[in-house]
N, C-alpha and C positions, 0 to 999 in steps of 0.2 A: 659757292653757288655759281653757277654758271649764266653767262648772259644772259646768253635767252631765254633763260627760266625768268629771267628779269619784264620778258613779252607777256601782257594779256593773249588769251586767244585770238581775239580779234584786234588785236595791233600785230599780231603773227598776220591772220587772213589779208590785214592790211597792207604787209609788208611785203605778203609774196603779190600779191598785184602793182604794189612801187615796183616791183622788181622786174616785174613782167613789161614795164612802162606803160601800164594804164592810166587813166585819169581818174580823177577823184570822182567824176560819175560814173564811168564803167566800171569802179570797183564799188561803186554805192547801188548799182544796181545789180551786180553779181550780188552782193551780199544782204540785199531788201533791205537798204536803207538810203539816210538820204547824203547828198554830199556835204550838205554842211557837218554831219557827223560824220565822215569820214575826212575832212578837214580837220573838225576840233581832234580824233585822235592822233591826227599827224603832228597839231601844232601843240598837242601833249607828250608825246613822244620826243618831239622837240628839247620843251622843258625839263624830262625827266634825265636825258642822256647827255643834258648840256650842248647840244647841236644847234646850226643854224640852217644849214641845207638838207636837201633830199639824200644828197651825193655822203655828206655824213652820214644818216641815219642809214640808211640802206649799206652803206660801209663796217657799222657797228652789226647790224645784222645778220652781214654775211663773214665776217670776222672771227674765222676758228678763236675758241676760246682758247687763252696761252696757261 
């Protein structure tokens, strides 16, 4: 399986806005919600991939799969 298959949709949605260097509200508002859920999916994303940073997650992200 391949990483990214390992993304929800909206931890993808959420990932291209990290990426983009948006804020947790400007990607809470592109996606009509609020930022606390767009926080709790980051600091799940977090626990899921074993990361502590943005600069991880967003590294596993973008990371051709080997």
């Amino acid at each position: 399986m391949k990483l990214n298959d390992l993304f929800t949709r909206r931890e993808k949605e959420i990932l291209v806005g990290l990426c983009k260097g948006l804020t947790n509200r400007e990607i809470a508002d592109r996606l009509c919600v609020s930022s606390h859920t767009v926080k709790a999916h980051v600091f799940h994303m977090f626990d899921k991939f074993c990361v502590g940073s943005l600069a991880q997650l967003i590294n596993i992200a973008v990371t051709p799969d080997s």
